[in-house]
C-alpha positions, -999 to +999 in steps of 0.1 A: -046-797+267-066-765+266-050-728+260-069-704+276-079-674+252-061-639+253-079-616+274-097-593+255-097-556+264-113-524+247-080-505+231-079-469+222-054-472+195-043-434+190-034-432+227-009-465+222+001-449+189+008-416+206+033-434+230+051-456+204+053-431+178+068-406+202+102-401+221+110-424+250+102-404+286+131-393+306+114-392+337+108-425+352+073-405+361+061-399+332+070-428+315+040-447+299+024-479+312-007-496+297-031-509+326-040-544+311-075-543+331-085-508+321-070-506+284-060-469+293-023-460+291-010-443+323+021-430+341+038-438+372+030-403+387-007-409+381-007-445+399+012-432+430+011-460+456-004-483+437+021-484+410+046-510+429+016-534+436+002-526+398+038-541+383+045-569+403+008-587+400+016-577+357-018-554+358+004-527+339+032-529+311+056-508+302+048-491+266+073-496+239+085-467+218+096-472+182+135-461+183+148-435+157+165-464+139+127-478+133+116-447+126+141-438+093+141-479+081+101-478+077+106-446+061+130-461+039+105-493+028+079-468+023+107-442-004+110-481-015+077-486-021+071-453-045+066-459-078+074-427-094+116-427-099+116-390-090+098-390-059+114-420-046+148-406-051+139-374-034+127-395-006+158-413-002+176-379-009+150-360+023+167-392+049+202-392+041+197-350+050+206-335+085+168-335+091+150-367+077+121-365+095+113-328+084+129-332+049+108-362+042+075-350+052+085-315+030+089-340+001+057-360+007+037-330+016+042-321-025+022-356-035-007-353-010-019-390-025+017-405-016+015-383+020-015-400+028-006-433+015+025-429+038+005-419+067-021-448+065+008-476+059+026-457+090-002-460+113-008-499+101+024-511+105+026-490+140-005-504+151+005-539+141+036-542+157+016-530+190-010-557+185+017-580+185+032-568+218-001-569+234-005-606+220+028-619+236+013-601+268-016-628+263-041-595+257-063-593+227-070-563+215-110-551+208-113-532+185-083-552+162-054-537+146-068-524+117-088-520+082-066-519+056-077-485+037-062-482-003-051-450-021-068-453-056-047-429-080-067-428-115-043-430-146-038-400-166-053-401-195-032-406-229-046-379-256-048-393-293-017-369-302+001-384-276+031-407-287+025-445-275+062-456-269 
């Protein structure tokens, strides 16, 4: 017994990260579909006629959108993840506020290394969790997921003076 291999097709990742990063479309319209022949994510209003004969033959799939819920728990792993006690409580502080999404990315936006860090990890995960989708949909993706990038932060040097505790 043979399985035939996922059919590969050219992904431009910051379009699907666009979608699923974003907030779900009200407007049947304009809600986002990725064309499994073309790679290119699209919209009902853009297919017209062809959008009925599109879904049923499975040449388009809905997008998912990563819910608000997602949203705060990976920011949660990431305030987690932080190894300085300070900035990890004022992470956790930033999304237990009224505005977690602002608040946090105030708080991260006063350690530019950790801000990027966040943003890289963000974008991995995100783009991940889409490769997976596209998987179960028997589609592989070209380019893949990712390269994993790492934040090097250089230790701060102890002076001679300095107490060794």
């Amino acid at each position: 017994m043979t399985s035939a291999l996922p059919e590969t097709v050219y992904v431009q990742w910051q379009d699907l990260l666009d979608v699923y990063q974003g907030l779900p479309s009200e407007d049947e319209q304009m809600k986002a579909w990725f064309a499994t022949e073309s790679g290119q994510v699209t919209c009902k209003l853009f297919l017209g006629v062809e959008f009925n004969d599109l879904l049923t033959s499975g040449r388009i799939l809905e997008m998912p959108v990563k819910s608000p819920k997602e949203h705060l728990q990976q920011r949660q792993r990431f305030a987690e993840s932080c190894c300085e006690p300070q900035l990890r409580e004022s992470l956790q502080h930033a999304l237990r506020s009224k505005t977690p999404f602002v608040t946090f990315d105030a708080v991260l936006k006063a350690v530019p290394i950790e801000a990027t860090r966040w943003r890289e990890e963000q974008r991995e995960q995100d783009q991940l969790a889409l490769e997976r989708w596209l998987a179960r949909a028997g589609i592989r993706a070209d380019p893949p997921a990712v390269i994993r990038r790492t934040v090097i932060e250089f230790p701060r040097k102890i002076e001679p003076n300095q107490d060794r505790a």
